[in-house]
C-alpha positions as CSV (number, residue, x, y, z in Angstrom):
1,X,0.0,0.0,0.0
2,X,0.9,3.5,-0.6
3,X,0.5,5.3,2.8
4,X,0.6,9.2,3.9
5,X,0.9,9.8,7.6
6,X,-1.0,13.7,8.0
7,X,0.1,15.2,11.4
8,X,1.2,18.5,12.3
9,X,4.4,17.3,14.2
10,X,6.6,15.3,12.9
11,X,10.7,14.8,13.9
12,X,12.7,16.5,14.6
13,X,10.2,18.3,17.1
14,X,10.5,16.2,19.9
15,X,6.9,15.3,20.1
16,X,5.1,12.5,21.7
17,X,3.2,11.7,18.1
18,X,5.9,12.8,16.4
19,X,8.1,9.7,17.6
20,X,5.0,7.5,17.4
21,X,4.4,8.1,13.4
22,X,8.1,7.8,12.6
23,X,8.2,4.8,14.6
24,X,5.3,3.7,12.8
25,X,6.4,4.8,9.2
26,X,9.8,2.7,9.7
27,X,7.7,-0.5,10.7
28,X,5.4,0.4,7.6
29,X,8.9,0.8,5.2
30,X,10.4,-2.8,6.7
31,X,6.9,-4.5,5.5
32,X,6.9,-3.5,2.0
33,X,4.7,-0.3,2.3
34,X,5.1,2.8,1.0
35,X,5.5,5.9,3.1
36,X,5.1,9.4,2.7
37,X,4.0,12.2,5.2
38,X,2.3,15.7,5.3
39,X,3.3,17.7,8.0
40,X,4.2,21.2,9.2
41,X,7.7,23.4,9.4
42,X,8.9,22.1,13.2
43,X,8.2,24.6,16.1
44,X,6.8,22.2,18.8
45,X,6.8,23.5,21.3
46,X,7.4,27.0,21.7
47,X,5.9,28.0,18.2
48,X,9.1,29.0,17.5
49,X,10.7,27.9,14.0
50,X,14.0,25.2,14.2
51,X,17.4,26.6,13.5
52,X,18.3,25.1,9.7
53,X,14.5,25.9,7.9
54,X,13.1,29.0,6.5
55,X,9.5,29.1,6.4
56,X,8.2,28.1,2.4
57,X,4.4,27.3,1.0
58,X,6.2,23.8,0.2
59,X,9.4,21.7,0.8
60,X,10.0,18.3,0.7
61,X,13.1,16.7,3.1
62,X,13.9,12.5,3.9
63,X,14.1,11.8,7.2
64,X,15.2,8.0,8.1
65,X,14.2,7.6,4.2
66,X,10.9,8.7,4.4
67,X,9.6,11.6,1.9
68,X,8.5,14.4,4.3
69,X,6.5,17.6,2.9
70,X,6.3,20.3,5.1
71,X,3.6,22.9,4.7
72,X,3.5,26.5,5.5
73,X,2.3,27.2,9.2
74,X,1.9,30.5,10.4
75,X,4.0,30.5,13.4
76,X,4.3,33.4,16.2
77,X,5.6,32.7,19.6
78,X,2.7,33.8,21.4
79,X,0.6,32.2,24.3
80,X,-3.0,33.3,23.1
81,X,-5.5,31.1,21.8
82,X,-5.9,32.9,18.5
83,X,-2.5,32.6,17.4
84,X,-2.4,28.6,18.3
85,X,-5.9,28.8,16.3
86,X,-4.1,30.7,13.2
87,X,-1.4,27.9,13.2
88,X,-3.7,24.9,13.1
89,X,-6.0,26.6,10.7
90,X,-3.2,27.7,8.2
91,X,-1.5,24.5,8.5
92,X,-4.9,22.6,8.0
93,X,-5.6,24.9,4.8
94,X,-1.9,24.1,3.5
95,X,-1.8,20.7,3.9
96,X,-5.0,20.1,1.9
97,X,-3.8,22.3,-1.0
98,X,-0.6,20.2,-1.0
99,X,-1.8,17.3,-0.3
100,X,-4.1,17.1,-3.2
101,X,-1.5,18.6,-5.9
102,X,1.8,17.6,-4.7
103,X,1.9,14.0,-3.7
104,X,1.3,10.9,-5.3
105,X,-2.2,9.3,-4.7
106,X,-2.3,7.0,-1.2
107,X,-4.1,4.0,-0.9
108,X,-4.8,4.6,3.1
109,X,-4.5,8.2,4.9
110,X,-3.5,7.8,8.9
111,X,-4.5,11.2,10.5
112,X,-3.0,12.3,13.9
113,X,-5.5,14.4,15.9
114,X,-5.3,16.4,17.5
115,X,-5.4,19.5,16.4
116,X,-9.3,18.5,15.5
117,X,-9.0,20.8,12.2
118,X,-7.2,18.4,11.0
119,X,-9.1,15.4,10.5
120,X,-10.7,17.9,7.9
121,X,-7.9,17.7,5.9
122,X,-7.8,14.2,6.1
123,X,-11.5,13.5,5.4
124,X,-11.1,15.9,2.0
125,X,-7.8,14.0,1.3
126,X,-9.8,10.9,1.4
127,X,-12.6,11.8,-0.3
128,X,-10.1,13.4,-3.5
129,X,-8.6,10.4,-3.6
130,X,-10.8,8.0,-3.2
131,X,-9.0,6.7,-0.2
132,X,-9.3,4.7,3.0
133,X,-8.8,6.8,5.9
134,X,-7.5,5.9,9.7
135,X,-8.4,9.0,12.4
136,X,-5.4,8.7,15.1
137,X,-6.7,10.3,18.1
138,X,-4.1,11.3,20.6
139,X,-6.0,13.6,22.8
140,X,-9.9,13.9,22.8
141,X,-11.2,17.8,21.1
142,X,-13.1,19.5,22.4
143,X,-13.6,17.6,25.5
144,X,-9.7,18.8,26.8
145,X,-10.4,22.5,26.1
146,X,-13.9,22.6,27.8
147,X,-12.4,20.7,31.1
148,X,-9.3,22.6,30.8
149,X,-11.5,25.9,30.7
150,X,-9.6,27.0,27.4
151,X,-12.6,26.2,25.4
152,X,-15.9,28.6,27.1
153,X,-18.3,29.8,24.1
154,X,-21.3,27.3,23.9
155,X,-21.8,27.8,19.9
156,X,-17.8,26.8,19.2
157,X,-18.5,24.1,21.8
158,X,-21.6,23.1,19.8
159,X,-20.1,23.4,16.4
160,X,-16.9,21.5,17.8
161,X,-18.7,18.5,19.4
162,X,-20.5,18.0,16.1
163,X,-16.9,18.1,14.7
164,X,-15.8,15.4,16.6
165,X,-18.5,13.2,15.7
166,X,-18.7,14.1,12.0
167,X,-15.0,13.0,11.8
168,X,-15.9,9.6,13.3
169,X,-18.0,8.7,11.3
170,X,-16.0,10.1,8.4
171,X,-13.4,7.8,9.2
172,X,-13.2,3.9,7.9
173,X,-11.1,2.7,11.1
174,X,-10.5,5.1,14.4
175,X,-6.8,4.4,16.4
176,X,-7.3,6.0,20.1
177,X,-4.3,6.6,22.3
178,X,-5.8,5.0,25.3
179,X,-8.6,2.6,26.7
180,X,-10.2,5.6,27.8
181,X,-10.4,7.5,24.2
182,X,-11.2,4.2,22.5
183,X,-14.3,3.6,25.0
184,X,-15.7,7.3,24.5
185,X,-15.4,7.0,20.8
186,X,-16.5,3.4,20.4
187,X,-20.0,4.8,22.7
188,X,-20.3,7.6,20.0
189,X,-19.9,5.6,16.7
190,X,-20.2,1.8,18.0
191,X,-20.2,0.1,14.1
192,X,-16.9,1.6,13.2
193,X,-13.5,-0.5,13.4
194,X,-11.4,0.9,16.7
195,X,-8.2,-0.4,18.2
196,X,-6.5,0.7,21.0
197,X,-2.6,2.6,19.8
198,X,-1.2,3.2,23.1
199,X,2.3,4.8,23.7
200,X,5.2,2.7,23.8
201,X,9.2,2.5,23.4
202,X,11.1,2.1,20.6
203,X,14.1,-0.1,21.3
204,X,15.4,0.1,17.7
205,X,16.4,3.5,18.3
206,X,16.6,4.0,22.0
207,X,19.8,5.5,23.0
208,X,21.6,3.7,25.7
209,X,24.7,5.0,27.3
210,X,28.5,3.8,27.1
211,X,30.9,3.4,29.9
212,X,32.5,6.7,29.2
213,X,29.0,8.5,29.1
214,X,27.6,6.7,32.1
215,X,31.2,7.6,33.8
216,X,30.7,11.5,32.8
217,X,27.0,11.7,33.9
218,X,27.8,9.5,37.3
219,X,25.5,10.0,39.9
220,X,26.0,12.0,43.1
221,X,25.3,11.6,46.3
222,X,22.3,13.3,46.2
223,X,18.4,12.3,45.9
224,X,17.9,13.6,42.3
225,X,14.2,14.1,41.4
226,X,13.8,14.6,38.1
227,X,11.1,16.1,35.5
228,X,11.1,15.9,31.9
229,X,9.1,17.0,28.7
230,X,6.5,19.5,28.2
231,X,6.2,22.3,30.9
232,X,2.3,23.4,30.1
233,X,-1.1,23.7,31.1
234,X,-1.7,20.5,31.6
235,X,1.1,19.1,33.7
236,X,0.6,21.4,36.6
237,X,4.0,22.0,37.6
238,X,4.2,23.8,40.5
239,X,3.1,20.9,42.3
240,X,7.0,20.1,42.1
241,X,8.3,23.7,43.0
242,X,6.1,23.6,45.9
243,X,7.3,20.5,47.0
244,X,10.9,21.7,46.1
245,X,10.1,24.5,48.9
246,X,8.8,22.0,51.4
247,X,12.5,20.2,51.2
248,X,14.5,23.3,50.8
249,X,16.1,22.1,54.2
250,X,16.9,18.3,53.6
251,X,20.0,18.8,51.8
252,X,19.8,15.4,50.4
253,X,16.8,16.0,48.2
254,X,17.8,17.8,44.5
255,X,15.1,18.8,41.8
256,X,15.9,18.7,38.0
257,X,13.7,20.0,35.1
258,X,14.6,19.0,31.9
259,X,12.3,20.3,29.3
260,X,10.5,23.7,27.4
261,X,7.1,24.7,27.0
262,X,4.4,27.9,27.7
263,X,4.6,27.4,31.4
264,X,8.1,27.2,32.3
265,X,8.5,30.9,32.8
266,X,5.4,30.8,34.9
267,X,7.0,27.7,37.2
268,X,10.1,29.3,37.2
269,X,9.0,32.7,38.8
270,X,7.6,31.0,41.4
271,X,10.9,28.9,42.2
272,X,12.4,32.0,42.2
273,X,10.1,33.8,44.4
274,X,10.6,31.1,46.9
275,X,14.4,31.5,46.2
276,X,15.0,27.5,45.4
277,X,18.9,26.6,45.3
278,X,17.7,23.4,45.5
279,X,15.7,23.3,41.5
280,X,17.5,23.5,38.8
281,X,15.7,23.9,34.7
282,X,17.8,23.6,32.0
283,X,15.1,24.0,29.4
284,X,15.2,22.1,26.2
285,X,17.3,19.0,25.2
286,X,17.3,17.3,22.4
287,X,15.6,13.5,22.6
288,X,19.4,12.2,21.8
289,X,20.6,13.8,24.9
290,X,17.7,12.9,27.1
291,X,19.1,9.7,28.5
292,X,22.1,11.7,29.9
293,X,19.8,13.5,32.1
294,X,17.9,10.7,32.8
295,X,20.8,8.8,34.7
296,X,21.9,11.6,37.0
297,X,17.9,11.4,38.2
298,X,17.3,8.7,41.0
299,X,13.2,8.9,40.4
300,X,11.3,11.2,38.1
301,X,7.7,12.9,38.7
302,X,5.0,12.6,36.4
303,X,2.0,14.8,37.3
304,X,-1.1,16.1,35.5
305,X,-4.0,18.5,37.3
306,X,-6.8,16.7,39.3
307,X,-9.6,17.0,36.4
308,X,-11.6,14.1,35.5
309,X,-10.1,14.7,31.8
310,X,-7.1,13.0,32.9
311,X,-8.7,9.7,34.1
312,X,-7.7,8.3,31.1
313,X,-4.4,9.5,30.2
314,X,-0.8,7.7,30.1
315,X,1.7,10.4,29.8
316,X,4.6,9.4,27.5
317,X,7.4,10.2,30.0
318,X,6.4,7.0,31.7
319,X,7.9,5.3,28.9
320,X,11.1,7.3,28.4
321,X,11.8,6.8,31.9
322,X,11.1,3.2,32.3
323,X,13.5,2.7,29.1
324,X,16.3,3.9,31.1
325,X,15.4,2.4,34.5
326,X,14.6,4.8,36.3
327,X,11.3,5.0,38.4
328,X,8.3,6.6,38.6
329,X,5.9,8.9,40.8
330,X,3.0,9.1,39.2
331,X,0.6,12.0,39.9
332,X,-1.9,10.5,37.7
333,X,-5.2,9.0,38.9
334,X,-7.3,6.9,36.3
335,X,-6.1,4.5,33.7
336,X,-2.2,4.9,34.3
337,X,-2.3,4.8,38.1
338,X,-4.5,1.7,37.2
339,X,-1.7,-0.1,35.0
340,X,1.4,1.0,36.4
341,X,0.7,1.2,40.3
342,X,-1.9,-1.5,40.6
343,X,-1.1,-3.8,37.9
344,X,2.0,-4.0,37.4
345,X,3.2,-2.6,40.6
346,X,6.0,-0.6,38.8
347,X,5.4,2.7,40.2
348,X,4.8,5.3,43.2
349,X,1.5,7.4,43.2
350,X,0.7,10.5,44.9
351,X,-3.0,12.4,44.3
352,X,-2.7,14.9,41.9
353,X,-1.6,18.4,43.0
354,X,-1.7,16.9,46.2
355,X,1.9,18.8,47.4
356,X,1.7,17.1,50.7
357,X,1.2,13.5,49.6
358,X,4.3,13.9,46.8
359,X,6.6,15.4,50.1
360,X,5.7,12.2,51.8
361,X,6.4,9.8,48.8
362,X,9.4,11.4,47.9
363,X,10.7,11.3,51.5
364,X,9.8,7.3,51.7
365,X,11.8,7.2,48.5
366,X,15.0,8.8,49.4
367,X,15.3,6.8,52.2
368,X,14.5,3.5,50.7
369,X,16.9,3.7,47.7
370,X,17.0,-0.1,47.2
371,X,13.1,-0.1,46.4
372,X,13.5,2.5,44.0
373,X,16.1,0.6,41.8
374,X,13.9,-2.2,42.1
375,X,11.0,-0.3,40.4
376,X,12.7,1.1,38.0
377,X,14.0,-2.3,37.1
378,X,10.9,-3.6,37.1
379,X,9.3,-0.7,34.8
380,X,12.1,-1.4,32.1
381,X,10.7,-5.4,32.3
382,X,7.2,-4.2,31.9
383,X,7.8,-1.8,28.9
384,X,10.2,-4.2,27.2
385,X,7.7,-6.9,26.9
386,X,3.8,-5.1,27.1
387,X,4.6,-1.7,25.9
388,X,7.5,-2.8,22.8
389,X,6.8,-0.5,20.1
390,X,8.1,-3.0,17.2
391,X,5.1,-4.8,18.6
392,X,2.7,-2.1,19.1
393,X,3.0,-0.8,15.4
394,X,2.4,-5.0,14.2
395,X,-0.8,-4.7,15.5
396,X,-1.6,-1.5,14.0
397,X,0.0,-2.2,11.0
398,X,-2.3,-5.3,11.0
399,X,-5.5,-3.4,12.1
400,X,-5.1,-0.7,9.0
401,X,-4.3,-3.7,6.4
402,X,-7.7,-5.1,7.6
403,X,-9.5,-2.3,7.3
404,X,-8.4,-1.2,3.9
405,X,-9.1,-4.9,2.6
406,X,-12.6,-4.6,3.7
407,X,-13.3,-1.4,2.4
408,X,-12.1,-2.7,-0.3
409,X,-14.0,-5.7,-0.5
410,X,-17.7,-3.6,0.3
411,X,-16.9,-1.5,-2.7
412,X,-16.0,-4.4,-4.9
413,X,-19.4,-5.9,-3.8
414,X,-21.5,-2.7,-4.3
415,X,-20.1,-2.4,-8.0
């Protein structure tokens, strides 16, 4: 089959679905498919345009050899809605007006939402075509921005929700991210194909450190409680720095922050307000470096804000910190907490936002360092075997093959 992955991140932005595709593509390459991908000019996350490209209507690179055309986004570094809006809308009118003139016809379309727009693209891709179509939802629109309060007007709520459904149904097979997004979608559009696409490792490509390296990055004798990925809305960080202020006196007990986003400025005023020696944030790393930082951490917080949203979310920074064995404190309630603290027992858990309760686990940990190295053993076990992403993209690759052959097969009938 000829295959185009439509996303608007792609590498080298060092985004969650960004990984996931690539991964995916180079699984779809070793099984004789063809691959090529639609996607934006990299500025995840800061909506700030990578050093090396100049903003065009149209270019075409090859990553890992897969044709990648990039589209024209607008792109501002800016925090208000209406300039995120003006990016997903451009990017969504660019990639439809390249995608029907400038690359070859695909048998199957895979389309990574969000942003919700789009799965517009990808339903007007399908039907120019004539194509089968696969909607990959990573995050559920507009159910995030109303419990997240970005989202208030009850006509855009309206017109949004009937969106969301529209695009459902659009679809000839629906990938969700999580149990959680494949039950709400399967209860909205029960007769269409769904599998579950969750979040996994690559161990292909994961980066593991040599002697030299692990000698350089040696551990000290300090409690190192790391963070990294996205500092936003979402992740609620200043459950760390206030936890951070709570130990500024055990001497034992460092904090590390290793990653960019809207909020770090925010999170970073208020460990400087509290005058933190104990914090520090280098910003952002590249993905290649990551596991550098990730061996000077002894255990590394994962936390998202108490709203029922969440209930079904798995961060991907459980993975990348399994891969290198080192633990987890999960301030997640819902499907993760469910899998990684009860099921597996791989993990530590603290109530989201709950500064108190992550001072008290933390504290448990530090002195307990034997139990920790356990976990984190036990994590890397866990992911290597349930959460294998040469796996995970077999059974997707096998789940879009089936659903192409029946469409196929209803439209050879109805002829």
């Amino acid at each position: 089959m000829r295959i185009l992955l439509l996303t608007q991140y792609y590498l080298p932005e060092n985004a969650p679905g960004a990984h996931r595709l690539s991964s995916l593509a180079q699984s779809l390459l070793n099984q004789g498919h063809e691959v090529e991908v639609l996607t934006s000019f990299p500025n995840y996350p800061n909506q700030e345009l990578f050093d090396g490209y100049k903003l065009k209507w149209h270019t075409v690179e090859d990553i890992k050899g897969v044709k990648v055309n990039r589209c024209y986004t607008f792109i501002k570094k800016s925090r208000s809605l209406f300039s995120r809006a003006l990016g997903f809308v451009s990017f969504q009118t660019s990639s439809a007006i390249i995608g029907a003139t400038k690359i070859e016809k695909p048998d199957l379309i895979i389309c990574l939402s969000p942003p919700i727009f789009l799965g517009v693209t990808g339903v007007l891709l399908k039907w120019w075509y004539k194509s089968t179509m696969i909607l990959n939802v990573a995050d559920l629109w507009p159910e995030s921005g109303i419990k997240l309060g970005v989202i208030k007007n009850k006509v855009i709520i309206k017109a949004l929700e009937y969106l969301e459904v529209f695009l459902y149904r659009k679809s000839d097979g629906v990938a969700g991210q999580t149990q959680g997004i494949v039950k709400h979608i399967n209860n909205k559009i029960p007769k269409t194909p769904i599998t579950w696409f969750k979040n996994g490792v690559d161990f292909s490509t994961l980066k593991t450190l040599t002697n030299q390296e692990l000698t350089e990055t040696e551990k000290t004798n300090e409690f190192v409680v790391g963070y990294t990925g996205l500092v936003g809305y979402a992740q609620g960080l200043e459950v760390l720095v206030e936890a951070a202020n709570l130990l500024a006196e055990n001497k034992n007990i460092k904090f590390l922050v290793v990653g960019d986003g809207p909020k770090l400025e925010e999170v970073k005023a208020l460990a400087n307000k509290y005058q933190l020696t104990n914090m520090e944030f280098t910003g952002n790393v590249p993905k290649s470096e990551m596991p550098k930082y990730l061996n000077k951490m002894d255990i590394t917080v994962v936390p998202l804000k108490k709203n029922e949203l969440f209930l079904g979310a798995i961060p991907s920074k459980i993975f990348d910190s399994f891969a290198n064995k080192v633990p987890v404190i999960l301030g997640v309630s819902g499907e993760a907490k469910e899998l990684f603290c009860d099921t597996y027992n791989c993990a530590y858990y603290f109530e989201p936002e709950n500064v108190t309760k992550l001072v008290e686990v933390l504290l448990a940990c530090s002195n307990n360092i034997s139990d920790v190295k356990m976990k984190g053993e036990h994590g890397f076990q866990v992911i290597s075997t349930d959460f294998n992403r040469e796996k995970i993209n077999n059974d997707i690759i096998y789940f879009i093959e089936n659903v192409f052959i029946t469409k196929l097969e209803l439209s050879l009938l109805t002829k």
